[in-house]
PDB file with one MODEL, atoms N, CA, C and O in Angstrom:
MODEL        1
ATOM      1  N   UNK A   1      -4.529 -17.052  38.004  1.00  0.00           N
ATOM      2  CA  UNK A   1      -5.032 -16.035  38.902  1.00  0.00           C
ATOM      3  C   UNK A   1      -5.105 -16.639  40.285  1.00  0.00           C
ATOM      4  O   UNK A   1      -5.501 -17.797  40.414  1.00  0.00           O
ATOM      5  N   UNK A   2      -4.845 -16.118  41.032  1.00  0.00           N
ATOM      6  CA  UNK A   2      -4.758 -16.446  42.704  1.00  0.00           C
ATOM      7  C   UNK A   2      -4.865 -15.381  43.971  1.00  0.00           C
ATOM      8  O   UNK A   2      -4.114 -15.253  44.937  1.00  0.00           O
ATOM      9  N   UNK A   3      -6.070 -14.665  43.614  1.00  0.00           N
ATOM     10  CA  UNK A   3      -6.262 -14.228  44.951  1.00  0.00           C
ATOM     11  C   UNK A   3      -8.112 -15.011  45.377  1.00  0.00           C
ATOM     12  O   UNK A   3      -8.720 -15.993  44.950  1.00  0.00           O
ATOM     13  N   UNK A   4      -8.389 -14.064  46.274  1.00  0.00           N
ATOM     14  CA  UNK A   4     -10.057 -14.551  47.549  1.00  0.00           C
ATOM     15  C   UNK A   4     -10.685 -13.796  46.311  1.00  0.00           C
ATOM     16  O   UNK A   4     -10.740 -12.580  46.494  1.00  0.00           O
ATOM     17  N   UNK A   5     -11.080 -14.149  45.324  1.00  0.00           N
ATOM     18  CA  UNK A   5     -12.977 -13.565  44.599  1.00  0.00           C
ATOM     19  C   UNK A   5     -12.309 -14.522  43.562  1.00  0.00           C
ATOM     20  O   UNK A   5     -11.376 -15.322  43.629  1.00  0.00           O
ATOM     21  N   UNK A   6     -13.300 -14.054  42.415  1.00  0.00           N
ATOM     22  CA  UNK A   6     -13.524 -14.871  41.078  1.00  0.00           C
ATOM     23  C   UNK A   6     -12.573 -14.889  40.485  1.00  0.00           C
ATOM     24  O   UNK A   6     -12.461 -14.035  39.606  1.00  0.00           O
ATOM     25  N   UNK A   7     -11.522 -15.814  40.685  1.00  0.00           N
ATOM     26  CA  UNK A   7     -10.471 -15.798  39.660  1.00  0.00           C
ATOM     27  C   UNK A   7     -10.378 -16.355  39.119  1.00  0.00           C
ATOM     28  O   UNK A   7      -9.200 -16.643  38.909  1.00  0.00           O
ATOM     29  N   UNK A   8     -11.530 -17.198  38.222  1.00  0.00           N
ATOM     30  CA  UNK A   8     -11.685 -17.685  36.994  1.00  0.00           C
ATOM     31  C   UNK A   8     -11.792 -17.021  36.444  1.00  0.00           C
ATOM     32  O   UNK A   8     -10.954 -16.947  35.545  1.00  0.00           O
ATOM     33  N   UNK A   9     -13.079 -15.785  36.492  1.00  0.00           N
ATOM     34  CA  UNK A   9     -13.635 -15.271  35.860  1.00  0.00           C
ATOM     35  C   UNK A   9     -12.484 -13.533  35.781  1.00  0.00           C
ATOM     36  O   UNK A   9     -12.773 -12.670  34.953  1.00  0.00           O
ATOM     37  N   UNK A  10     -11.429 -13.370  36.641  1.00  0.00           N
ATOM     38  CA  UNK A  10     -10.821 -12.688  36.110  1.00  0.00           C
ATOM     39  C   UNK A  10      -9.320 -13.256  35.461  1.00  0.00           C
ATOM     40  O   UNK A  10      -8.564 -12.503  34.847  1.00  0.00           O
ATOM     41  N   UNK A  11      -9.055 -14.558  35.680  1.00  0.00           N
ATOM     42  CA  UNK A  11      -8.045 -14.979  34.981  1.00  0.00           C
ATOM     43  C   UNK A  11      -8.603 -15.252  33.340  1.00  0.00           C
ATOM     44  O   UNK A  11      -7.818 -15.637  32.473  1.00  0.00           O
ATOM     45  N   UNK A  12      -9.826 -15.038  33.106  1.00  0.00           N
ATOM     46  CA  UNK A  12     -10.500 -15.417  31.820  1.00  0.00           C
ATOM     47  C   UNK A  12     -10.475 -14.059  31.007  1.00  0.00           C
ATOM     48  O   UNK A  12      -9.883 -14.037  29.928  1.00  0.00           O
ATOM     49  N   UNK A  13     -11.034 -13.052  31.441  1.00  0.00           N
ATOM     50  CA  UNK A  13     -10.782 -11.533  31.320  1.00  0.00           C
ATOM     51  C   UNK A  13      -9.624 -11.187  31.173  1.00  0.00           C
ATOM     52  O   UNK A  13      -9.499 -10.420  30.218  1.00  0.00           O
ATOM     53  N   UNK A  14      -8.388 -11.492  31.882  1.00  0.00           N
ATOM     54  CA  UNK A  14      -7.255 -11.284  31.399  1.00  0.00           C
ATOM     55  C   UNK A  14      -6.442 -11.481  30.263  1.00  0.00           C
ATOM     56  O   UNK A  14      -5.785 -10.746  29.526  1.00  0.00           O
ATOM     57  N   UNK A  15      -6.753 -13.060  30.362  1.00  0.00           N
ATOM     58  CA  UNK A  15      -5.976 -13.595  29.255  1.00  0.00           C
ATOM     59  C   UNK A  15      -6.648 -13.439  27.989  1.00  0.00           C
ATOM     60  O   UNK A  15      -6.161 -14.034  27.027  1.00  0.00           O
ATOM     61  N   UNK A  16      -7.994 -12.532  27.776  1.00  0.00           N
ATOM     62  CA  UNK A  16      -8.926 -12.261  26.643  1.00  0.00           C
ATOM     63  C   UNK A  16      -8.030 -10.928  25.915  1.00  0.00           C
ATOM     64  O   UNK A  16      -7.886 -10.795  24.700  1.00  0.00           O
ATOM     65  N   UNK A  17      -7.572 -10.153  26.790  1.00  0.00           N
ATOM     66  CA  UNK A  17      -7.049  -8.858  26.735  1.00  0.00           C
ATOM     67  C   UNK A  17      -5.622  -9.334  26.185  1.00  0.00           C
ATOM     68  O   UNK A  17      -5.011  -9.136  25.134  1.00  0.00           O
ATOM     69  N   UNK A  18      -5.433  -9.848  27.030  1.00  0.00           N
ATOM     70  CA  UNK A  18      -3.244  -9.923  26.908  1.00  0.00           C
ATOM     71  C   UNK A  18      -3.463 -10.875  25.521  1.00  0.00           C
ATOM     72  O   UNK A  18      -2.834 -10.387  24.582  1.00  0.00           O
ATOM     73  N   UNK A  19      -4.118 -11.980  25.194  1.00  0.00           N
ATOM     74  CA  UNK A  19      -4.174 -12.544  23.683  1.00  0.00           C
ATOM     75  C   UNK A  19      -4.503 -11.567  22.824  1.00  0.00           C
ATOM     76  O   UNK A  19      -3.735 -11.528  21.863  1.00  0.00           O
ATOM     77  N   UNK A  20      -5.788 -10.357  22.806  1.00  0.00           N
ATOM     78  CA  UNK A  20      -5.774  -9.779  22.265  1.00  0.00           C
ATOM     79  C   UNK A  20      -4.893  -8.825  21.630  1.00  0.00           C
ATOM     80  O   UNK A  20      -4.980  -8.382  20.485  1.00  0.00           O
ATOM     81  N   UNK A  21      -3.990  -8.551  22.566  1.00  0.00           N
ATOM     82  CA  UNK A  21      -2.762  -7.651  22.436  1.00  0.00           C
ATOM     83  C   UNK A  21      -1.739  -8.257  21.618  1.00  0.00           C
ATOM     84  O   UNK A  21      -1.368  -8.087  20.457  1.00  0.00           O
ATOM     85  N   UNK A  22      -1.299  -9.216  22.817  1.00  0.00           N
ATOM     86  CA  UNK A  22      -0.006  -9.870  21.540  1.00  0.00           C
ATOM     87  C   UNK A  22      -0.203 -10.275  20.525  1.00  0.00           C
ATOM     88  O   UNK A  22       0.686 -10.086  19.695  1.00  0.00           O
ATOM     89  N   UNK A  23      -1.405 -10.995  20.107  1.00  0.00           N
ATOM     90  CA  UNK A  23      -1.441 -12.339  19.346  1.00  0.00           C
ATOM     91  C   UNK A  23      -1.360 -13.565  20.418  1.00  0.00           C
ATOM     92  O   UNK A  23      -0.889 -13.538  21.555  1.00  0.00           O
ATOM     93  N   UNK A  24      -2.007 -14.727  19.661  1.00  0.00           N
ATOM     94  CA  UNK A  24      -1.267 -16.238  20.007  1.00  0.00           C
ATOM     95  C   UNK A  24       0.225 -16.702  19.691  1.00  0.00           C
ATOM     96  O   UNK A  24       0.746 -17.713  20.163  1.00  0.00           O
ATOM     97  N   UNK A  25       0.958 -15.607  18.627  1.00  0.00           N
ATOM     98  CA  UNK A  25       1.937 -15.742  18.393  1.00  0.00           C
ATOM     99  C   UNK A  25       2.877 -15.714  19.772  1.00  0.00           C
ATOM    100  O   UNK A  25       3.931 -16.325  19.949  1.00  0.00           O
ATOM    101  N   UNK A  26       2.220 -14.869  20.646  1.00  0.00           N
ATOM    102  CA  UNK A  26       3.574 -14.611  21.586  1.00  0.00           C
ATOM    103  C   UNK A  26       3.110 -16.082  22.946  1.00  0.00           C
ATOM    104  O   UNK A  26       3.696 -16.162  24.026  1.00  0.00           O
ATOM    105  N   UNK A  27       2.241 -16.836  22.606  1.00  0.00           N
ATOM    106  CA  UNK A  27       2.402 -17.883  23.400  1.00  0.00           C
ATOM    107  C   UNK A  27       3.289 -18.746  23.321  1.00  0.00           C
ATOM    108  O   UNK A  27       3.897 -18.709  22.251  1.00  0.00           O
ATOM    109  N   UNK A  28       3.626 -19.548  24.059  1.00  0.00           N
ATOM    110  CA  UNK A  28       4.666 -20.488  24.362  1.00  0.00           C
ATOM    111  C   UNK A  28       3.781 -21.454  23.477  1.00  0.00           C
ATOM    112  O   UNK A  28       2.576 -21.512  23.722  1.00  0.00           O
ATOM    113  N   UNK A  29       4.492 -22.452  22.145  1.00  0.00           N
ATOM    114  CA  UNK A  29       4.030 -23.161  21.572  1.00  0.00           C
ATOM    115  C   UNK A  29       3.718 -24.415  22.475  1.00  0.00           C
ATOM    116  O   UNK A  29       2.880 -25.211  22.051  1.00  0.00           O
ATOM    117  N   UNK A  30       4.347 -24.659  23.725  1.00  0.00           N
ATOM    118  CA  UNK A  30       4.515 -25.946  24.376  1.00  0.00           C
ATOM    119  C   UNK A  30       2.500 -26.161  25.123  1.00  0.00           C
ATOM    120  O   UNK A  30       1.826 -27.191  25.131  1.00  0.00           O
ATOM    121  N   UNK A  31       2.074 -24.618  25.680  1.00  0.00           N
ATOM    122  CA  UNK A  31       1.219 -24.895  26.241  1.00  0.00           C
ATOM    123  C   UNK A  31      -0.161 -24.712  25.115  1.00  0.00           C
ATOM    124  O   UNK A  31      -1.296 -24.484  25.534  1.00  0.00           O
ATOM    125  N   UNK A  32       0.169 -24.855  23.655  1.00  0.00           N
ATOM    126  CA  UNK A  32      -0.339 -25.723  22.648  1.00  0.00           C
ATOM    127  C   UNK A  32      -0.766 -26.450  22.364  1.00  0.00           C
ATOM    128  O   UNK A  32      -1.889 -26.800  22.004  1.00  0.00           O
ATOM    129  N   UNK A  33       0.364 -26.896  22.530  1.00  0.00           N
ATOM    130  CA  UNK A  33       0.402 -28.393  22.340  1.00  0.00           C
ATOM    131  C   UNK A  33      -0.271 -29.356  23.487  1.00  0.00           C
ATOM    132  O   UNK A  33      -0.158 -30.573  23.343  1.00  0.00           O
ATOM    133  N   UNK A  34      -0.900 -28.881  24.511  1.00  0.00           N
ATOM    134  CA  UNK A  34      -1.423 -29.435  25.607  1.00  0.00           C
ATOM    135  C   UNK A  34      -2.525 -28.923  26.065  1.00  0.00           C
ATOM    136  O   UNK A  34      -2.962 -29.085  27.205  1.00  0.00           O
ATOM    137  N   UNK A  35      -3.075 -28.209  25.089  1.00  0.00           N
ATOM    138  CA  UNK A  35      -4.489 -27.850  25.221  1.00  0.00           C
ATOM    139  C   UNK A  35      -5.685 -28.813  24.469  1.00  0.00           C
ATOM    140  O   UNK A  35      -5.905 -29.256  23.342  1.00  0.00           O
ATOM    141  N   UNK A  36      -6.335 -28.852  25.865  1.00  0.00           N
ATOM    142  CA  UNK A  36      -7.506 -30.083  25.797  1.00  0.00           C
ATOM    143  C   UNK A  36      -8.384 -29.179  24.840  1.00  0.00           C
ATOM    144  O   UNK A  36      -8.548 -28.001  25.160  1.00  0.00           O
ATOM    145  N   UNK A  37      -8.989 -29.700  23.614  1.00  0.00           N
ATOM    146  CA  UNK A  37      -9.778 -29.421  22.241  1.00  0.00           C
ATOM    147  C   UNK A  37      -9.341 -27.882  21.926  1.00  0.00           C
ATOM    148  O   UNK A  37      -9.921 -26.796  21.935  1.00  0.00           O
ATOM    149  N   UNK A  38      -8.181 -28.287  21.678  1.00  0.00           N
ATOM    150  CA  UNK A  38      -7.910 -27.525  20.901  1.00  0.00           C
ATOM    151  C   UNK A  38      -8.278 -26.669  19.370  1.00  0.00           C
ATOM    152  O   UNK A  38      -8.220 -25.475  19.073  1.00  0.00           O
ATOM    153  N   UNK A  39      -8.764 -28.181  18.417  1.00  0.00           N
ATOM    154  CA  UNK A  39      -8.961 -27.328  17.612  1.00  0.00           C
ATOM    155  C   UNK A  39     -10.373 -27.104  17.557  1.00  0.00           C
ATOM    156  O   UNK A  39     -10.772 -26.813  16.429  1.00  0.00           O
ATOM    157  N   UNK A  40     -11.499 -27.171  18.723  1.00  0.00           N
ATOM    158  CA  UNK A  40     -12.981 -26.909  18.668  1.00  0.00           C
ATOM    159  C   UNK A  40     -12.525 -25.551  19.424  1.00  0.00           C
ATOM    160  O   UNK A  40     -13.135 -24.562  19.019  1.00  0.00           O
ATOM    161  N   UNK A  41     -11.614 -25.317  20.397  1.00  0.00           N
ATOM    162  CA  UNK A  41     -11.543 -23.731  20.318  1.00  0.00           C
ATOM    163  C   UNK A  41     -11.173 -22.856  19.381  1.00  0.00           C
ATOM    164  O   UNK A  41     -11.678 -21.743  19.227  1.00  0.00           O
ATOM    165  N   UNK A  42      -9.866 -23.558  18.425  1.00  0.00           N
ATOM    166  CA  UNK A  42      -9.477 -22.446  17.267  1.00  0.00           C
ATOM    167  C   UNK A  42     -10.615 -22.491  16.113  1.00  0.00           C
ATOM    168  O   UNK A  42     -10.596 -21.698  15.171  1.00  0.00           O
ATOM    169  N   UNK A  43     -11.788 -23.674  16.299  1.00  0.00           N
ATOM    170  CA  UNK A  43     -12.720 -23.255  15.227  1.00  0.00           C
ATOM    171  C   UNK A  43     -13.725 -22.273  15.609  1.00  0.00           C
ATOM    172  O   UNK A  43     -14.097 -21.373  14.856  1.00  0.00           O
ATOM    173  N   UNK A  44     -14.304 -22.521  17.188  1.00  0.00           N
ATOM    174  CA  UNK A  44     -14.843 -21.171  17.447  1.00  0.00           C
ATOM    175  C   UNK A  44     -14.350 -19.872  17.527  1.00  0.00           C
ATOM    176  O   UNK A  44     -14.890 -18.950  16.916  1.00  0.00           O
ATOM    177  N   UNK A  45     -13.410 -19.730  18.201  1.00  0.00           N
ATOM    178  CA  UNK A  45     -12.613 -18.329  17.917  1.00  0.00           C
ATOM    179  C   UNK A  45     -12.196 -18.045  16.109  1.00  0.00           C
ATOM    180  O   UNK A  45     -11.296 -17.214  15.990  1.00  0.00           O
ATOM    181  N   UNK A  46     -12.493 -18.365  15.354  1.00  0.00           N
ATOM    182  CA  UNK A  46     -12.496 -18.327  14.071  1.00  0.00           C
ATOM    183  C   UNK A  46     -14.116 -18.053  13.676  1.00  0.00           C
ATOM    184  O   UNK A  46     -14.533 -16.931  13.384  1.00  0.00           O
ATOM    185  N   UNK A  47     -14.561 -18.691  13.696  1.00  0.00           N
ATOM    186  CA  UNK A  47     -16.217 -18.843  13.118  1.00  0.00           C
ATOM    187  C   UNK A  47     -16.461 -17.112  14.378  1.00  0.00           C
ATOM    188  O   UNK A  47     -17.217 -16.326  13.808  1.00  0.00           O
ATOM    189  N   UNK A  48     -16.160 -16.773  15.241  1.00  0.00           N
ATOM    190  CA  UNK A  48     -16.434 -15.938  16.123  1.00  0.00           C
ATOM    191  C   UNK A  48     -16.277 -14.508  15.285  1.00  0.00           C
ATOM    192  O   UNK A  48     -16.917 -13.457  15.251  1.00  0.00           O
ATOM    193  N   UNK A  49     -15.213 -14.970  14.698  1.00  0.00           N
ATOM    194  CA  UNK A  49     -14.336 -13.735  13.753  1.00  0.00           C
ATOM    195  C   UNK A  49     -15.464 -13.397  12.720  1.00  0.00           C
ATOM    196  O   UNK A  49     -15.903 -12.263  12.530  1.00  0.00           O
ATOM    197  N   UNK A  50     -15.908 -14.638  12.020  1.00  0.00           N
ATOM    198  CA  UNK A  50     -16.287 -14.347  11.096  1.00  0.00           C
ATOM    199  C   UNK A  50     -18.154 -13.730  11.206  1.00  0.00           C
ATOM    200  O   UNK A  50     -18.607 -12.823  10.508  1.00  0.00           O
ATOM    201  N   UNK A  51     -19.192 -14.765  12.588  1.00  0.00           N
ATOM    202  CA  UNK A  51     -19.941 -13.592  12.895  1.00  0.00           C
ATOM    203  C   UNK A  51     -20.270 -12.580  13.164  1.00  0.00           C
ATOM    204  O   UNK A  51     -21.455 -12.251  13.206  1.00  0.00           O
ATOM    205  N   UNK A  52     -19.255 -11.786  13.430  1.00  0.00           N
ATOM    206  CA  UNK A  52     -19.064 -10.076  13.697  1.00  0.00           C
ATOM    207  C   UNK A  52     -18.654  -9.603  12.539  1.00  0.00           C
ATOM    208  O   UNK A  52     -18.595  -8.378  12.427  1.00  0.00           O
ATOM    209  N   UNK A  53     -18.359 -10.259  11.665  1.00  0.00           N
ATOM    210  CA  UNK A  53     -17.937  -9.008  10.361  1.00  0.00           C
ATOM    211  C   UNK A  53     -18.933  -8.702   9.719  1.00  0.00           C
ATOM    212  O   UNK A  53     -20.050  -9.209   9.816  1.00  0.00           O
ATOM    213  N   UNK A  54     -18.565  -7.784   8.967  1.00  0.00           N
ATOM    214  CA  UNK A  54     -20.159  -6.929   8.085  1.00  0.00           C
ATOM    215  C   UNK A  54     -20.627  -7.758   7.426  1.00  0.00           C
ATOM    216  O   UNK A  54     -21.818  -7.960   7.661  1.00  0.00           O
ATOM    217  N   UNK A  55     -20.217  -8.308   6.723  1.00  0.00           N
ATOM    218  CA  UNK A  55     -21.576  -9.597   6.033  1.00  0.00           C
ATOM    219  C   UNK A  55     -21.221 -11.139   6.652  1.00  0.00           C
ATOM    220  O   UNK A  55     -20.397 -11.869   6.101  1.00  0.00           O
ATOM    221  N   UNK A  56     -21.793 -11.438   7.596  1.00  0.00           N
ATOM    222  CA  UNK A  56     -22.380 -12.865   8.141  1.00  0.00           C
ATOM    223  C   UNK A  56     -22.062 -14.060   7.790  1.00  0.00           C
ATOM    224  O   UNK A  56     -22.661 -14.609   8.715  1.00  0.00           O
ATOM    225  N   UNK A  57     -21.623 -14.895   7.230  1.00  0.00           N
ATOM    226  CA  UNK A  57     -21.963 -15.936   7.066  1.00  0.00           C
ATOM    227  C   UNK A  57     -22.817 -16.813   6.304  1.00  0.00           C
ATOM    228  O   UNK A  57     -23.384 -17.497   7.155  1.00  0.00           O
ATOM    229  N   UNK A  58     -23.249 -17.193   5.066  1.00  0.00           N
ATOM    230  CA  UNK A  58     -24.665 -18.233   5.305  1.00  0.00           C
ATOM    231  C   UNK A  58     -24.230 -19.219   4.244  1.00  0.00           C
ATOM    232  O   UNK A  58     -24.929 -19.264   3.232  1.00  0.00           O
ATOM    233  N   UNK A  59     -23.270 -19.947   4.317  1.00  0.00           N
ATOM    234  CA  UNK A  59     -22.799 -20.909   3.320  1.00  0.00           C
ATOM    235  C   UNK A  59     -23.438 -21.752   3.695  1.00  0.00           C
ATOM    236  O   UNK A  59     -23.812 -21.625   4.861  1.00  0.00           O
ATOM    237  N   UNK A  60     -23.747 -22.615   3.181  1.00  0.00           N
ATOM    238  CA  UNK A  60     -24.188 -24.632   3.945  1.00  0.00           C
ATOM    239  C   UNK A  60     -23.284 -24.819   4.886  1.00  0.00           C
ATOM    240  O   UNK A  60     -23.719 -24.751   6.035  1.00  0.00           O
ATOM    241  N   UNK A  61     -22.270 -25.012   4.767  1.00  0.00           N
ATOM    242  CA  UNK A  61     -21.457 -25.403   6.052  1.00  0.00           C
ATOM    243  C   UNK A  61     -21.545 -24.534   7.416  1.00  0.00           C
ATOM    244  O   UNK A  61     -21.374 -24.950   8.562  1.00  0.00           O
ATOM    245  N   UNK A  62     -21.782 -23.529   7.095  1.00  0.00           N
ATOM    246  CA  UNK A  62     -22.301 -22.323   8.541  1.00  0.00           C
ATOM    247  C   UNK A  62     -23.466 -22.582   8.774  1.00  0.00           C
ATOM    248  O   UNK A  62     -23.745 -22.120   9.881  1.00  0.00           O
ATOM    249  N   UNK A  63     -24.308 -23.079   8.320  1.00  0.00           N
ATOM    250  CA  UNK A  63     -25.678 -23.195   8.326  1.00  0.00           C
ATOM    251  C   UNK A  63     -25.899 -24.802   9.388  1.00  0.00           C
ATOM    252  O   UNK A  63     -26.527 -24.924  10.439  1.00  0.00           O
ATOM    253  N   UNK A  64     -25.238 -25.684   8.727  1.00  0.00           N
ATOM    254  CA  UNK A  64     -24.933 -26.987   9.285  1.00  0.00           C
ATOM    255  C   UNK A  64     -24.314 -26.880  10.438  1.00  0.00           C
ATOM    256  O   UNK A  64     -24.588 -27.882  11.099  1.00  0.00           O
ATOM    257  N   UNK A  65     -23.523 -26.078  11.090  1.00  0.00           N
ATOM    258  CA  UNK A  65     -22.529 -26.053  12.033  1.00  0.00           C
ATOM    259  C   UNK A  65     -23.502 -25.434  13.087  1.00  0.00           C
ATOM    260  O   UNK A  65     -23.970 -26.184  13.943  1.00  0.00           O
ATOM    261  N   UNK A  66     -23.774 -24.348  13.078  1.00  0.00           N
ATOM    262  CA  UNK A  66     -24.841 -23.164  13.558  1.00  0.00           C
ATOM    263  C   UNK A  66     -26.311 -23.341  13.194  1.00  0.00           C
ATOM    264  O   UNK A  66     -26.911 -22.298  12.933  1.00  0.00           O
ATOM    265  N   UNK A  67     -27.098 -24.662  13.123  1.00  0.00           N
ATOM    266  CA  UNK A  67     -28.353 -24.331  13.357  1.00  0.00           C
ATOM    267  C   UNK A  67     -29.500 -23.363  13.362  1.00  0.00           C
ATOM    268  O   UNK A  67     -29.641 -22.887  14.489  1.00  0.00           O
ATOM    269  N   UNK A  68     -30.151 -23.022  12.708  1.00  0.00           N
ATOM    270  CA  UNK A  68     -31.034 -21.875  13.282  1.00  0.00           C
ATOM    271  C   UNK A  68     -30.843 -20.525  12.779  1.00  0.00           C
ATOM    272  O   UNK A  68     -31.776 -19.739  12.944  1.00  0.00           O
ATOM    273  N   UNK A  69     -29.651 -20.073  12.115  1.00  0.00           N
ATOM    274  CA  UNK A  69     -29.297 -19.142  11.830  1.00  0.00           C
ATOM    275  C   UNK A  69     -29.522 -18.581  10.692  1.00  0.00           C
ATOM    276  O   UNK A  69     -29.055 -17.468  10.449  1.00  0.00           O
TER     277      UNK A  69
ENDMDL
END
């Protein structure tokens, strides 16, 4: 994103939408492969999935991961 206001915060909004749409499938595997923690984002965007569905979560390992819950 590159104009004068928040273009973090709308290059973040964007790319929430356009992933949503395509998939991750339609990313370029290269800029993948070069993403800094990678897989602590694909575990939150996963575990993310799974707190919004109709029944929750509460195994030991969700419990251990997520604190408090």
């Amino acid at each position: 994103m590159n104009h004068s206001g928040d273009s973090d915060s709308t290059g973040a909004v964007c790319g929430n939408i356009v992933g949503a749409h395509y998939s991750p499938a339609a990313i370029p595997r290269s800029l993948f492969d070069t993403l800094e923690l990678r897989e602590v984002i694909e575990t939150l965007a996963r575990d993310a999935l799974r707190e919004f569905c109709p029944q929750p979560p509460s195994t030991p390992d969700w419990c251990q991961r997520y604190p408090g819950w």
